[in-house]
C-alpha positions as CSV (number, residue, x, y, z in Angstrom):
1,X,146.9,146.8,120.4
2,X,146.3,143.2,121.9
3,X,143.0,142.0,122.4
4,X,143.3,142.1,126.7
5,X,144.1,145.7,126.5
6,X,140.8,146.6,124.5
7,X,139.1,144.3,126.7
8,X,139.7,146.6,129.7
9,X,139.7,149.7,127.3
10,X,136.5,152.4,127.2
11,X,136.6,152.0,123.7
12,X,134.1,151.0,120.8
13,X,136.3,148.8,119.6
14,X,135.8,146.6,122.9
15,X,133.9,143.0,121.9
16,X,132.9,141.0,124.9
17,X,133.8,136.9,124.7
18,X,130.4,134.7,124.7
19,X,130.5,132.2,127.6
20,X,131.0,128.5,126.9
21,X,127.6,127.7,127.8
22,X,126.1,130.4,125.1
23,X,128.4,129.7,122.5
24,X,125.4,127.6,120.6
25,X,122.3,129.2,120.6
26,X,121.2,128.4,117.2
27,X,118.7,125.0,118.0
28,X,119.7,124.0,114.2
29,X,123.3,124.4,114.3
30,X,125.4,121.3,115.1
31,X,127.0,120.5,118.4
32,X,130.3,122.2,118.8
33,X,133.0,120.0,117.0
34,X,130.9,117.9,115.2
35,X,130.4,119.9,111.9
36,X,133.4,118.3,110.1
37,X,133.0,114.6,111.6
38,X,131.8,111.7,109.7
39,X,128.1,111.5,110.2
40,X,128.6,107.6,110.4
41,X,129.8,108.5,113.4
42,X,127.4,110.7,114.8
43,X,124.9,109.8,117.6
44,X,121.5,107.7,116.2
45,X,118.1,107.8,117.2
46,X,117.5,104.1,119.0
47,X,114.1,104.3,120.1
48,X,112.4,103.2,117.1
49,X,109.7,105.9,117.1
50,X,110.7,108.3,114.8
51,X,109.0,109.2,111.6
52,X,111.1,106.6,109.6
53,X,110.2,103.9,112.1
54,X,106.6,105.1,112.1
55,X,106.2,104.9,108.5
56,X,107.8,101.6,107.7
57,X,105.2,99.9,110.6
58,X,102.4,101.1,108.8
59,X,103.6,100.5,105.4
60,X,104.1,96.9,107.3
61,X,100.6,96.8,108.7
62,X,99.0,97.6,105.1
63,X,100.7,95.3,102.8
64,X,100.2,92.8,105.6
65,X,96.0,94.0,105.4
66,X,96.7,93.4,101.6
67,X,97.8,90.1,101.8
68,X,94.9,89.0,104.1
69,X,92.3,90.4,101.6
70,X,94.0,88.3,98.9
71,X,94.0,85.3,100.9
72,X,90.3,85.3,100.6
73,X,89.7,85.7,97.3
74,X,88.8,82.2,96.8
75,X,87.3,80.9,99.3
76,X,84.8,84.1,98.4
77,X,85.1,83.1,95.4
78,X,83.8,79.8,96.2
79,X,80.6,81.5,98.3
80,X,80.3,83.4,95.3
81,X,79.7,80.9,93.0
82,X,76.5,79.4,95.3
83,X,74.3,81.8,93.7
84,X,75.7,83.3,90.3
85,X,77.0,81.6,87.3
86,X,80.7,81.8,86.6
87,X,80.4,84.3,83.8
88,X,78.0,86.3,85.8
89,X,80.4,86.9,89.2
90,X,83.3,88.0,87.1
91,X,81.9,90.4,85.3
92,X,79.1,91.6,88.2
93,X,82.6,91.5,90.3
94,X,85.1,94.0,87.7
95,X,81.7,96.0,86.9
96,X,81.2,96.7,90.6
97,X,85.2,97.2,91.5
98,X,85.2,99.6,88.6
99,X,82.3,101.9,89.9
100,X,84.3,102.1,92.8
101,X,87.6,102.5,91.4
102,X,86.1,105.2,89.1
103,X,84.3,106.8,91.6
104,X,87.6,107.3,93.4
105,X,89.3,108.7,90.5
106,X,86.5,111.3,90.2
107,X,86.4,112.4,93.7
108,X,89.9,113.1,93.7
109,X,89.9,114.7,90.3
110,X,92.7,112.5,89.0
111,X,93.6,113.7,85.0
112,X,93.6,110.5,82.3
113,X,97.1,109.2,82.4
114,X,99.2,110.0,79.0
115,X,98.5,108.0,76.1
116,X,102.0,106.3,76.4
117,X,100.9,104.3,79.5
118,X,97.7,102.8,78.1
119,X,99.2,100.2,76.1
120,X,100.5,98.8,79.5
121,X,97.0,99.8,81.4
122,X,95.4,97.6,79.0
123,X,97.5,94.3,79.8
124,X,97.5,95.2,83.3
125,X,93.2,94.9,82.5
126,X,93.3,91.6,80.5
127,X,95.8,89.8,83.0
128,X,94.4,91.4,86.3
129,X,91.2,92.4,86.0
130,X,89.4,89.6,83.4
131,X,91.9,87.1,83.0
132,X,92.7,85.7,86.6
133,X,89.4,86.5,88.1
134,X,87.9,84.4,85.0
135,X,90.2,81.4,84.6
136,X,90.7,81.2,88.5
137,X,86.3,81.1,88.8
138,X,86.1,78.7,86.5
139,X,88.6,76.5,88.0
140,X,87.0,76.7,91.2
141,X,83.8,75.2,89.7
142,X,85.6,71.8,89.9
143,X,88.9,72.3,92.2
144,X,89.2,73.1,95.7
145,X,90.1,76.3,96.8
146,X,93.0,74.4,98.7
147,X,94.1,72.9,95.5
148,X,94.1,76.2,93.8
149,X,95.7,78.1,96.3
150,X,99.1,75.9,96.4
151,X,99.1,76.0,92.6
152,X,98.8,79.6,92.4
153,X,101.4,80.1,95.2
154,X,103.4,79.9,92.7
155,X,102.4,83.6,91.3
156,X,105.5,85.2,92.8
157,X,107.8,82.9,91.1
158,X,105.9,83.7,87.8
159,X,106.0,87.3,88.2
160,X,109.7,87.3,89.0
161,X,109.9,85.1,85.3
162,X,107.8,88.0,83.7
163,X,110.1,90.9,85.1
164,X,113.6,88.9,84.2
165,X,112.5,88.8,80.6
166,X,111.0,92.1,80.8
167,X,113.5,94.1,82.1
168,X,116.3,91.8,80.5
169,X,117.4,91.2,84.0
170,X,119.6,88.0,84.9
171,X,119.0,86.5,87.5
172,X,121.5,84.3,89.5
173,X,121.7,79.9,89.2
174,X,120.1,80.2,92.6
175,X,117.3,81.8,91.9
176,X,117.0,79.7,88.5
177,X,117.1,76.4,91.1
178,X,114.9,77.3,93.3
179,X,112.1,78.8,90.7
180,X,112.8,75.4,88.7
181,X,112.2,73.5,92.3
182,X,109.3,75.5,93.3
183,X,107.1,74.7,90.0
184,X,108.0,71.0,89.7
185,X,106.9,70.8,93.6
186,X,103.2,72.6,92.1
187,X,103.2,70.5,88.9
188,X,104.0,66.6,91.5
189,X,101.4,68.2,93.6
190,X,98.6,68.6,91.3
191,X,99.1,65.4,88.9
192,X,99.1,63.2,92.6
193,X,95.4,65.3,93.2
194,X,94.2,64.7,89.9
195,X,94.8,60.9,89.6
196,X,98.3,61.0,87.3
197,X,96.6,63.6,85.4
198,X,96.5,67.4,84.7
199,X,92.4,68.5,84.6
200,X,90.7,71.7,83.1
201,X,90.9,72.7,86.6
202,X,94.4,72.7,86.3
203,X,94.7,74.2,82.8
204,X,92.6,77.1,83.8
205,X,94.9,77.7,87.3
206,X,97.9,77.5,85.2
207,X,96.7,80.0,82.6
208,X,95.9,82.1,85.5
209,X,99.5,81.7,87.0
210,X,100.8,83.6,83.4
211,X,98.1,86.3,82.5
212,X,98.2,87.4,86.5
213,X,102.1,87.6,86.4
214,X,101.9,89.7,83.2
215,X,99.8,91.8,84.6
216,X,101.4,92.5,87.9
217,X,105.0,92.8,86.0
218,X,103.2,95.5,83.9
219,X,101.5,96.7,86.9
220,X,104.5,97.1,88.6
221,X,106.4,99.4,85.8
222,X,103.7,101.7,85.3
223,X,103.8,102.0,89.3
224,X,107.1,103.6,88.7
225,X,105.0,106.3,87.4
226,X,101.8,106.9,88.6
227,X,100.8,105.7,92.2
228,X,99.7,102.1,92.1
229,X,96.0,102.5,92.9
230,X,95.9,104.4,90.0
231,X,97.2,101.8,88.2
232,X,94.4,99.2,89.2
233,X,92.0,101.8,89.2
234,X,91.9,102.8,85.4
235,X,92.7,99.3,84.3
236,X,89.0,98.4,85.6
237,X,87.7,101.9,84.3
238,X,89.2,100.4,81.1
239,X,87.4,97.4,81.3
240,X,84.1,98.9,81.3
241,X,83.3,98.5,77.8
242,X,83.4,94.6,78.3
243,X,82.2,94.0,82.1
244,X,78.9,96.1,81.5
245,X,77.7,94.5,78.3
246,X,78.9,91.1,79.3
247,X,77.2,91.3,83.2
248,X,73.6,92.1,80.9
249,X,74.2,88.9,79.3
250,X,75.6,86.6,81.5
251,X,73.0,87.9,83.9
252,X,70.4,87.0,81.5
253,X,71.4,83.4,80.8
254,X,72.9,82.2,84.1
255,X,70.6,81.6,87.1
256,X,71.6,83.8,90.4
257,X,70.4,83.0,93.2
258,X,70.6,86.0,96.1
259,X,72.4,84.1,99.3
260,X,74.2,85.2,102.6
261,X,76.8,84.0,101.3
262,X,76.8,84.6,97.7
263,X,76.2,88.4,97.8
264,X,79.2,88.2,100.8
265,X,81.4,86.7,98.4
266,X,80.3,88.6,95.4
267,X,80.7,91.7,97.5
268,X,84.4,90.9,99.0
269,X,85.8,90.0,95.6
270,X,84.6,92.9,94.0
271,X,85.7,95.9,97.0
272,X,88.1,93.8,99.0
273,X,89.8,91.3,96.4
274,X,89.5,93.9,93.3
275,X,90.2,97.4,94.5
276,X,90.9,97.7,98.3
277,X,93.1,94.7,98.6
278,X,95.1,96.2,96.3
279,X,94.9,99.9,97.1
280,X,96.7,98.9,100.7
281,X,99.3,96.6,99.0
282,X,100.5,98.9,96.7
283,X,100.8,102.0,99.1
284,X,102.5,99.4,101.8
285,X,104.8,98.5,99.0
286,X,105.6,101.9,98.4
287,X,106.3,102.5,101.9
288,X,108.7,99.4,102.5
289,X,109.9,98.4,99.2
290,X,108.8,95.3,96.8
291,X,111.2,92.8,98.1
292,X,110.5,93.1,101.6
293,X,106.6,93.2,100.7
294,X,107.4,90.1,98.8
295,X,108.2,88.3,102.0
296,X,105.0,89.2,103.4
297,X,103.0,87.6,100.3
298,X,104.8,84.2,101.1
299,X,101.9,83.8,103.6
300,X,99.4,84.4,101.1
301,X,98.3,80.2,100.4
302,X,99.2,79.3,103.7
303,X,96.2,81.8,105.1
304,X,94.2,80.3,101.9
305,X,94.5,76.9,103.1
306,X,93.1,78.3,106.6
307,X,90.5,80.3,105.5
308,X,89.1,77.4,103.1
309,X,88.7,75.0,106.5
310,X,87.2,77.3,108.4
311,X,85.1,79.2,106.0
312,X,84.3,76.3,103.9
313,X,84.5,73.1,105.7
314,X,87.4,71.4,103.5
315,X,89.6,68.6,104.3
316,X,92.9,69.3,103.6
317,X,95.3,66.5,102.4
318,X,98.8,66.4,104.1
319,X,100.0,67.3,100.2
320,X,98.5,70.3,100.6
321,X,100.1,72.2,103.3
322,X,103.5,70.3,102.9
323,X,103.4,71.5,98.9
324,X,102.3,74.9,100.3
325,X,105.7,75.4,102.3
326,X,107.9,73.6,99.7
327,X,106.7,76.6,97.5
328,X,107.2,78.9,100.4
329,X,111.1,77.9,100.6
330,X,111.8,78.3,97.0
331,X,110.2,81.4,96.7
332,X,112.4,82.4,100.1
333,X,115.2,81.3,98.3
334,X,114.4,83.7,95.1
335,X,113.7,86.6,97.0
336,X,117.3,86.3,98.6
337,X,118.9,85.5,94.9
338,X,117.3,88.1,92.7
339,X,119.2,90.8,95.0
């Protein structure tokens, strides 16, 4: 029997044909001939609103928010140090960051991260925590904040040393060139400043540049596995032991006196610096990947240098800012290589 007879037939066996229009009722089943084309091919969404979009601006917006708190971390810094001894802001500052940090990590009821990873928490601690925070305060005693800012500019080109050696990476002749470039540009810069000569200043900043980079290098592999706050957040926990005993001393031999700006400083180095700063970097790098948040972080001294004239009143040489984007190229240039 052919299929037009048992269409007119008063049979059971008689199975109407769906119209054209009805043939694709199903909302989740693909367009009629489009199930076995390449979905290169297929139509796009070009409106730029849909939850990839939407996500990638925000993770935009908060590494961007990240990179601003950072780029005042020394000019506070510098108010900071109007009213409380060197020794006494550091360890007020990672003793207040870690009340917060910890507090977070009790609210949400986060479990102590495996044994494994504290090895790595602890340089993370020693590099991010004490050691920048001190050697960079103690530097700013004598140095400008403009003067430290271009010679720790070069922290991205540091921490891209520390992860080539510690991931046995190899990175291109480019990238080799322009890192090379980038820190003999620092090094002209701060023996014109200092007279033909390196100072403690410099000693300290440059000390900084290498316990910060192991740190974040560190930082950045146990990201892989726990989210980054995390990270930050039991590295201060872990520095308790030291911050509390050491802020009852240096309290006790270093005169504070309570300013505007000194309790302002103290306060934005130890929330926005320490723990905040960083809790929006790391989710915006998790959001829109390392290298692109890399680019934004090649503002980071530039904004320094503008923060410490209009916060602090400095006079910047013409060294500075033309140093400042010499660094800014080569660390371009790197980002672009290391791929």
């Amino acid at each position: 029997m052919r299929a037009q007879d048992s269409a007119t037939a008063d049979t059971p066996i008689a199975v109407p044909t769906p119209p054209e229009s009805a043939a694709h009722t199903d909302p989740t089943a693909p367009p009629r001939g489009t199930a076995d084309r390449d979905p290169a091919s297929l139509p796009r969404d070009t409106t730029g609103a849909g939850p990839a979009s939407l996500a990638h601006r925000s993770g935009t917006l908060q590494a961007a928010l990240g990179v601003t708190a950072f780029s005042l971390t020394f000019p506070a810094t510098a108010w900071g140090l109007e009213g409380f001894g060197p020794w006494s802001l550091v360890t007020v500052r990672s003793l207040l960051a870690a009340v917060i940090a910890g507090g977070c990590l009790l609210a949400l009821r986060v479990p102590l991260p495996a044994r494994r990873h504290w090895a790595g928490l602890a340089v993370v601690a020693a590099g991010v925590v004490l050691g920048f925070p001190l050697l960079t305060t103690l530097a700013l005693e004598t140095a400008t904040t403009s003067h430290a800012a271009v010679v720790v500019g070069l922290l991205p080109l540091t921490t891209a040393l520390f992860s080539a050696l510690r991931t046995s990476a190899r990175p291109s002749r480019t990238f080799w060139i322009a890192a090379l470039s980038g820190a003999a540009a620092v090094i002209a810069f701060t023996v014109q400043q200092s007279g033909g000569a390196l100072t403690s200043a410099d000693a300290y900043l440059f000390g900084a540049l290498l316990v910060c980079a192991a740190g974040y290098t560190e930082g950045g592999r146990l990201a892989r596995v726990m989210p980054g706050w995390q990270v930050i957040g039991w590295a201060l926990v872990l520095c308790l032991p030291l911050s509390v005993p050491g802020a009852l001393v240096a309290l006790a031999y270093e005169p504070v006196q309570l300013t505007a700006h000194s309790v302002a400083g103290l306060l934005w180095v130890a929330a926005g610096s320490q723990f905040l700063g960083l809790v929006v970097w790391y989710r915006g790098m998790a959001a829109i990947g390392i290298p692109k948040a890399s680019q934004l972080q090649l503002a980071q001294p530039l904004l320094t240098l503008v923060w410490s004239v209009l916060l602090l009143g400095e006079h910047l040489t013409p060294a500075a800012p033309l140093t400042a984007a010499a660094v800014l190229v080569c660390i371009a240039v790197t980002q672009r290589a290391r791929g």
